[in-house]
N, C-alpha and C positions, 0 to 999 in steps of 0.2 A: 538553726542556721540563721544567722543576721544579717544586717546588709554593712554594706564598704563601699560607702562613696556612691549609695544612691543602690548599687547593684547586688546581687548575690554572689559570693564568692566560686572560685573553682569552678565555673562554668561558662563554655568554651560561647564565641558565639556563636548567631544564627545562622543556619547553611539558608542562602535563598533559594528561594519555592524554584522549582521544576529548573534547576542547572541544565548548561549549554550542552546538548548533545551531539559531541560528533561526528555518532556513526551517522547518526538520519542528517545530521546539514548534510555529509559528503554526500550523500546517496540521493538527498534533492539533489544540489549544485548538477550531479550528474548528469541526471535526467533532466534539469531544466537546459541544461548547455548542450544535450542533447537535443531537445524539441528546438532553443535555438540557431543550431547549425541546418533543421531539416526547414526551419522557414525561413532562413537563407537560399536556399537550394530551391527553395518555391517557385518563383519567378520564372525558372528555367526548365518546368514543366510545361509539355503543352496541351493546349486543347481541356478539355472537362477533367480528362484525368488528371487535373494538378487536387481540386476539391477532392475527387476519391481516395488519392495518396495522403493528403491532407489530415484527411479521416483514420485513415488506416495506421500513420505513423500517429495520432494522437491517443487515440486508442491504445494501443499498444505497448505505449511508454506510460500512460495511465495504470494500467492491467500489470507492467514491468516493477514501477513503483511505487505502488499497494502493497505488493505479494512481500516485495524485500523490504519495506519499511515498517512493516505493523509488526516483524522480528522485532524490533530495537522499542515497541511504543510500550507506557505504560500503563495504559487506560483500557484496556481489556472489558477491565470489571471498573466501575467506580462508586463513589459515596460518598457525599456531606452531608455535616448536621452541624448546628449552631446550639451552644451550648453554655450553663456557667460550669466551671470546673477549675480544682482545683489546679495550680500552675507548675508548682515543681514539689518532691518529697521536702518535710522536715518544714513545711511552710501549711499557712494557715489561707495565703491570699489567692481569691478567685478573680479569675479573669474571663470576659464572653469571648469567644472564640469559633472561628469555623475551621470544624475537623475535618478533613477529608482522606477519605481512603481510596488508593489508585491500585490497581494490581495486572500484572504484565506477565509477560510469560515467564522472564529470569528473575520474576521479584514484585516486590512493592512499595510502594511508597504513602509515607504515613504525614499530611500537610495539616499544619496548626499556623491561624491566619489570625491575630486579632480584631477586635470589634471594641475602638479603633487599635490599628498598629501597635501604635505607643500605651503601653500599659504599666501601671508601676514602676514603672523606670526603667523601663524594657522593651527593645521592638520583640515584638512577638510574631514569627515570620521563618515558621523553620517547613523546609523541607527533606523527609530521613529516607534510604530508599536503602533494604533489607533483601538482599540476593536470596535466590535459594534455588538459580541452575546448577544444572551440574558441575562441582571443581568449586564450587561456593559454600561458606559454610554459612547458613543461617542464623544458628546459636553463636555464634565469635562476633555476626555483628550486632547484635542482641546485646550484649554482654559488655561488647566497643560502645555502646548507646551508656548501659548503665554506669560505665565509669566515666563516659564523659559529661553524666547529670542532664542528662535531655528532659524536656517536659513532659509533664505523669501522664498527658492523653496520647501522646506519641509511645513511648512505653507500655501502658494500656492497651493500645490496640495492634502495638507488633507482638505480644506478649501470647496474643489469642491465635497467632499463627504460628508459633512455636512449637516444636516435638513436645511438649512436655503438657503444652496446653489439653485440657477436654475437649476442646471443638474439635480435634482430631483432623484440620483440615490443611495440615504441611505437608502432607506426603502427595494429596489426592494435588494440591495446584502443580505441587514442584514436578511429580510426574505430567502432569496432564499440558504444564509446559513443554515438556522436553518434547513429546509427541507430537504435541500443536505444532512445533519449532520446525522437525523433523517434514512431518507433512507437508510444513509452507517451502520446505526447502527442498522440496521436490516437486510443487508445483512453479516453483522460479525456475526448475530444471526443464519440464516441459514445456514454459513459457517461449524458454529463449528456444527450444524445439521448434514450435510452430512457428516462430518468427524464421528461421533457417530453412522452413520448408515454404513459407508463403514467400520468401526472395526469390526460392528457386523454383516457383509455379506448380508448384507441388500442391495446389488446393485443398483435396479432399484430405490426405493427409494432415496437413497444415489443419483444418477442421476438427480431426477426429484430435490431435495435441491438444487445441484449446478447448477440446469439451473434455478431454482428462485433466489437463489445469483447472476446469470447472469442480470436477468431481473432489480432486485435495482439496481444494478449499474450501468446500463445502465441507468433505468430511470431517478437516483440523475445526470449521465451528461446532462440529455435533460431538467429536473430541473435549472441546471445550465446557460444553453447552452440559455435557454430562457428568463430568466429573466436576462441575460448580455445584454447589451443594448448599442448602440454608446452615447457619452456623447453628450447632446445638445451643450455645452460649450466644446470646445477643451482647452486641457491641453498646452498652449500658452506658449513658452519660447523663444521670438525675433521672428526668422526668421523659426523657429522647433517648432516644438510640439510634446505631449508626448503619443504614442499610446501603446495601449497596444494588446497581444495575448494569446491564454488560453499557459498555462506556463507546468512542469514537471508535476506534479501531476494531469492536467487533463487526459495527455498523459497515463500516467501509469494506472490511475484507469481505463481509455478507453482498454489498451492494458488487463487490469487480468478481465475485464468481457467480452471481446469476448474472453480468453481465457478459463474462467468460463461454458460460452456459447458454446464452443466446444468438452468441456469436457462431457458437462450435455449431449448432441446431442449424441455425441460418446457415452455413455457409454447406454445410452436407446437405440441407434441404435443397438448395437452389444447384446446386453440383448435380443431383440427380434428376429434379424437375426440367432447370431453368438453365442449362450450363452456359451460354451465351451472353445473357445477364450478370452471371458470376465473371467470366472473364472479362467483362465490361466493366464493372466495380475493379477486377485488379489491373486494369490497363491492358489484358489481354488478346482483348477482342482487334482482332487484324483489319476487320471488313472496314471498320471507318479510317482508317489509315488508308485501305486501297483508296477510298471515298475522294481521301483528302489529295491521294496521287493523281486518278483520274481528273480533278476540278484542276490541279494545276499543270493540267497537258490540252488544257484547252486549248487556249491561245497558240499551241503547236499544232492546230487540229486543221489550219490553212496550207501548212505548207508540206502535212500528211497529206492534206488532198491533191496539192499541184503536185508532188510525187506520182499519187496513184492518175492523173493524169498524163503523165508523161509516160508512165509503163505502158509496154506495147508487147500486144502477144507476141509468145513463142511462134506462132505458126507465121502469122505478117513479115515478125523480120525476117525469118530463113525465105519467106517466098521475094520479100524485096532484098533478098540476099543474092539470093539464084536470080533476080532479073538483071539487077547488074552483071552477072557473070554472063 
């Protein structure tokens, strides 16, 4: 293969690194326009419980938009490695390069970054992301890669998660997505649960939802956690190779169900210890409202007493009733 005007022929260009994703901007935008309408509404809270509402609605839209956005991420598992390597088939020229491998629930993505950009007459700068949820065929986009002449380390390393490959590890992700997926979409279910039961003062309830949202999500990491597996075949690049670690989004989905999990604990513990304290946190506590009633009948507490001054017993008026008569 020659070059033509600096470039290699028949090859499409670079897709760039990590494309706009729509489903997660919508699903921020959401939830940020959410939390900005509830600090709107702040001001018009009164007394202490505006901080504990504060809390409780940030919380919650936190917990709300973890559970439904770590569906769409693809950082699950990650990996780079810097490397010289050959650049495209049918070609002699090496290029240094950082490879990186992202892997998500419905897929992967395989990023090759030059060192610098500009390399033989080429920005070097691709980003390939290879499906394999369910209703996606893995091998078609395999196959879409090799007739559109994509770079050999991208190839190479989509090539190792293949049905056909020996590392044998297409079946164990694409399953162990589907189930992860599943799980998380059933702890969004009991999310919005507890949030409909903590509206409606339904505490302990509302507790035991978010220590079961705790539990999917833990479970969808040990889901996870178990069917990853070391690759029989190492991902080989000369003298390197390309390992991989669970990435952002294990971290976070781990970080909002033990925080899930502390929540649900807390709020049944203090329900059954402290329940005073709990209705205090949810604005339920009455007694300081009476508080705030009585302090503001003071100043009527003058003209309560010239009242009870002027009443005159039952028995006085009928007898100065009957001395007139």
């Amino acid at each position: 293969m020659t070059l033509w005007n600096g470039s290699y022929p028949f090859y499409p260009g670079a897709n760039a690194c990590f494309p706009f994703d729509a489903a997660r901007a919508v699903i921020v935008t959401v939830f940020l326009s959410m939390l900005a309408t509830f600090i709107i509404i702040l001001p018009g809270i009164p007394g202490r419980g505006r901080l504990f509402w504060f809390l409780r609605s940030v919380l919650g839209l936190f917990m709300g938009a973890v559970i439904l956005n770590v569906q769409f991420t693809r950082d699950w598992e990650t990996g780079w490695v810097q490397a010289n390597t050959s650049y495209k088939s049918f070609s002699h020229a090496q290029v240094n390069a950082d490879i990186g491998l992202h892997i998500g629930l419905a897929g992967l993505n395989v990023t090759l970054r030059g060192n610098p950009v500009e390399q033989i007459n080429e920005t070097i700068n691709y980003n390939e992301h290879f499906p394999w949820s369910f209703g996606e065929d893995y091998e078609r986009s395999y196959s879409e890669g090799l007739q559109k002449g994509l770079p050999s380390p991208i190839l190479y390393v989509a090539e190792k998660f293949s049905r056909q490959s020996p590392c044998a590890v297409h079946g164990q992700y694409r399953v162990a997505g589907h189930y992860v997926s599943l799980t998380l979409w059933l702890a969004f279910c009991t999310w919005l649960i507890s949030i409909l039961l903590f509206s409606m003062s339904i505490l302990l309830y509302g507790g035991q939802m978010l220590l079961l949202t705790a539990t999917l999500i833990l479970c969808s990491l040990l889901l996870f956690s178990t069917v990853r597996n070391t690759l029989r075949c190492p991902i080989q690049f000369g003298p390197v190779s390309l390992r991989t670690d669970y990435g952002e989004s294990f971290w976070l989905a781990l970080a909002t169900g033990l925080l899930s999990l502390l929540l649900g604990l807390g709020i049944i513990i203090l329900n059954s210890l402290q329940p005073e304290k709990l209705k205090l946190i949810f604005s339920l506590d009455k007694s300081s409202e009476e508080e705030l009633w009585d302090k503001s009948c003071l100043p009527a507490q003058p003209s309560c007493s010239a009242q009870d001054g002027l009443m005159v017993p039952l028995g006085e008026l009928c007898h100065g009733t009957a001395t007139q008569l």
